[in-house]
N, C-alpha and C positions, 0 to 999 in steps of 0.2 A: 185436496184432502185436508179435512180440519184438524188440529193439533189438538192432542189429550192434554189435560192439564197434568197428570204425571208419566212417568214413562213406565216399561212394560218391567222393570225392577220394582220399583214402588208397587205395581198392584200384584207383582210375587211377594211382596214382605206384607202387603195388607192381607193375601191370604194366608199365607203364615200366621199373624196375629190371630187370624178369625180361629186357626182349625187350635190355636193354643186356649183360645179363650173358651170353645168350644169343650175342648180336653178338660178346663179348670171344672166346667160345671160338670162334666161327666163327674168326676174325681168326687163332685158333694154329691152325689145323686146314690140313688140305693139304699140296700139294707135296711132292715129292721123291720119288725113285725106291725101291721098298720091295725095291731087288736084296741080299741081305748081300755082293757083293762091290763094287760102287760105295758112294760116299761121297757127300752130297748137301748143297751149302753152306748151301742154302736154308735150312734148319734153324735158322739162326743169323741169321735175318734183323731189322730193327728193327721190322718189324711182330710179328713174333712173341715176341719176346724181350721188348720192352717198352712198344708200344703194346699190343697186348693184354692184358696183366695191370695195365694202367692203367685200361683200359675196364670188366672185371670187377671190379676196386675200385671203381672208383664205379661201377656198375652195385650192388654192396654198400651201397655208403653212402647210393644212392638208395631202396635197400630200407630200410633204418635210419631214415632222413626219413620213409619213408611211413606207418612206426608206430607212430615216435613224434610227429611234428606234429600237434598241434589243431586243425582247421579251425574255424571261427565255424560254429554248430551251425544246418542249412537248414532244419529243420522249422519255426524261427519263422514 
């Protein structure tokens, strides 16, 4: 059997990353009215502005740990 280049923790924290990063853009999506003559404050909210793109950074950087961390190798 050929050997994975990471082990079965690594591609649990890569999907971790995925469903955070996943989350960050849910968090910018939505709301507001798509009329071009109304104006929609919402756009400019703190979820969207900056708790979201804080979520998709580290949802990034969880990815980055997952590929490069060494786990103690299970097959012993």
């Amino acid at each position: 059997m050929s050997r994975l280049p990471l082990q079965k923790k690594n591609y649990m924290w890569l999907a971790i990353g995925l469903a955070v990063i996943v989350l960050g853009f849910v968090l910018m999506s939505g709301g507001g009215d798509h009329t071009a003559t109304e104006f929609d404050e919402s756009i400019f909210s703190f979820r969207r502005i900056t708790l979201a793109p804080i979520v998709v950074i580290a949802g990034f950087v969880i990815e980055i740990f997952a590929i490069m961390k060494r786990f103690p190798n299970e097959d012993k």
